[in-house]
C-alpha positions as a Python dict, from the first residue, in 0.01 Angstrom:
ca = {
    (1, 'X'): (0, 0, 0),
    (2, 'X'): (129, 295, -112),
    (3, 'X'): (5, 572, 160),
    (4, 'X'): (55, 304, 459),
    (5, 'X'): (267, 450, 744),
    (6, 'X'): (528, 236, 901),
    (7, 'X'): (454, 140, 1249),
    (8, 'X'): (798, 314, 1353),
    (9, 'X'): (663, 638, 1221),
    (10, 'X'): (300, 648, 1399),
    (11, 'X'): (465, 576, 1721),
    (12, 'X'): (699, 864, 1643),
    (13, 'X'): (473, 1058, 1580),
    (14, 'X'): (232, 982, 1828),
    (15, 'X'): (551, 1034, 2136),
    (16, 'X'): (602, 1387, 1951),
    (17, 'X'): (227, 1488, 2002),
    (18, 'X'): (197, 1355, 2346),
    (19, 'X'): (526, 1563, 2455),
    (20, 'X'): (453, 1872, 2231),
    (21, 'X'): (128, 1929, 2498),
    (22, 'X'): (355, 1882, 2783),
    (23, 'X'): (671, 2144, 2645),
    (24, 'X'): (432, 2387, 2552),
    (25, 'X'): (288, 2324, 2928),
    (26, 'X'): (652, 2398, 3014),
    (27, 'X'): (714, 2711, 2844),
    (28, 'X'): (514, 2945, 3030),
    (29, 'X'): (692, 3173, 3311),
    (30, 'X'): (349, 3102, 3534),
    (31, 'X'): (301, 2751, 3459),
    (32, 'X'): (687, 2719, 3554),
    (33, 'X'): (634, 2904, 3905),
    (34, 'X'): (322, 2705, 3977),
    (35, 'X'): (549, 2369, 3924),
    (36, 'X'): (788, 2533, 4169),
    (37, 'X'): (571, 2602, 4451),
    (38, 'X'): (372, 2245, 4449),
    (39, 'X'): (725, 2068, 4391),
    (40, 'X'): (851, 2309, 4725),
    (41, 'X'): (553, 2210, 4911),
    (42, 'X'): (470, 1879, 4797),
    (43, 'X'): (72, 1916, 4786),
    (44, 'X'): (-68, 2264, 4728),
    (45, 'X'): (-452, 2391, 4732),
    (46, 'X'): (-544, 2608, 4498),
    (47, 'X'): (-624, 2909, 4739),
    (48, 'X'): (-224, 2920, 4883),
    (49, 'X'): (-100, 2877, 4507),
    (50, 'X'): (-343, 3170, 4451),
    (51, 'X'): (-229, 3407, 4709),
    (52, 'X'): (144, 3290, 4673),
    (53, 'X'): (127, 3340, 4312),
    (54, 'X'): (-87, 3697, 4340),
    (55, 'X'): (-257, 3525, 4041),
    (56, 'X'): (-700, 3576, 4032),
    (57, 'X'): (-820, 3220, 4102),
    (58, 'X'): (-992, 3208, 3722),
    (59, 'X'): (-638, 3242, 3547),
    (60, 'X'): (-447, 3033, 3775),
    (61, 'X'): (-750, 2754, 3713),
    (62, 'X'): (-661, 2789, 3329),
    (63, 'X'): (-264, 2692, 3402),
    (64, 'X'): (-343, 2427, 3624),
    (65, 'X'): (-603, 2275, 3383),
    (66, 'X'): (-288, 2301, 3101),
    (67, 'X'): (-36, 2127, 3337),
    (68, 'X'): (-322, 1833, 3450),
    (69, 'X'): (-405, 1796, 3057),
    (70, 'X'): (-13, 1747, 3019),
    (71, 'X'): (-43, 1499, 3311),
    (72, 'X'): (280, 1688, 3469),
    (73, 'X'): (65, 1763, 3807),
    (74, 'X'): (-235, 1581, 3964),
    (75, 'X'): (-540, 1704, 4107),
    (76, 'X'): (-713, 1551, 4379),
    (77, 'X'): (-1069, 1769, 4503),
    (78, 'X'): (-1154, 1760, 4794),
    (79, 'X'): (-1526, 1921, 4953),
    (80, 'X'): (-1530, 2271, 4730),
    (81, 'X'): (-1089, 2301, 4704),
    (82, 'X'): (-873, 2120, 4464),
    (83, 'X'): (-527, 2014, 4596),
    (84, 'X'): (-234, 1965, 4363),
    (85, 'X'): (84, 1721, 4325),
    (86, 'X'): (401, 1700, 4062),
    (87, 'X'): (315, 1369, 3888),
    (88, 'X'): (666, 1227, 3969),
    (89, 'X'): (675, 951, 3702),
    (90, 'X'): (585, 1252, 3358),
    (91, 'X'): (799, 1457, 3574),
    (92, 'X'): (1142, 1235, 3590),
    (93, 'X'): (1059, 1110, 3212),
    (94, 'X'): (1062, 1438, 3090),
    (95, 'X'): (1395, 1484, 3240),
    (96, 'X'): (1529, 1144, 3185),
    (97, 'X'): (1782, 1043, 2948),
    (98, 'X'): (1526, 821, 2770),
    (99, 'X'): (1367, 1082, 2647),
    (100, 'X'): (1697, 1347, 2516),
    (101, 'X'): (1825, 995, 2351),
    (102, 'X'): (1546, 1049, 2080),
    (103, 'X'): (1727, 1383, 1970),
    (104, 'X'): (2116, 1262, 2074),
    (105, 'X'): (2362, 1145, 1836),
    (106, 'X'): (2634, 930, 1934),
}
């Protein structure tokens, strides 16, 4: 079949899609300082990252929602507030050397 894609190449593909969401997570100054504080702390709710940040609860609910899409953070609610965690396993792939060996030459 002529316009069949190799297997090799969906997969590709697919890895560069799935991390394309999670650098563009990355590369906002916010997003970056909200990763900070719930890495410092561990488990933040979203009304200390709020007044830490001096960011209005509406925008700071827009980066979160970015970083849980990109699975880099995890949200567990609880009654009316939402508490927040670095997902440690996207977290320590990201920075792994798995992941910089698909762009390194030897």
């Amino acid at each position: 079949m002529k316009n069949e894609i190799p297997l090799t190449d969906i997969s590709l593909d697919s890895a560069f899609k799935k991390y394309e969401q999670k650098f563009k997570a990355l590369a906002d100054h916010k997003r970056l300082h909200i990763l900070h504080q719930i890495t410092e702390h561990g488990e933040v709710c979203v009304c200390d990252l709020s007044e830490k940040l001096e960011i209005p609860q509406s925008k700071l609910s827009y980066h979160l929602k970015i970083l849980v899409n990109a699975q880099l953070i995890k949200k567990d609610t609880r009654g009316t507030w939402s508490y927040y965690t670095l997902n440690h396993i996207e977290m320590n792939y990201i920075l792994s050397e798995e992941l910089c060996c698909l762009f390194r030459r030897e």
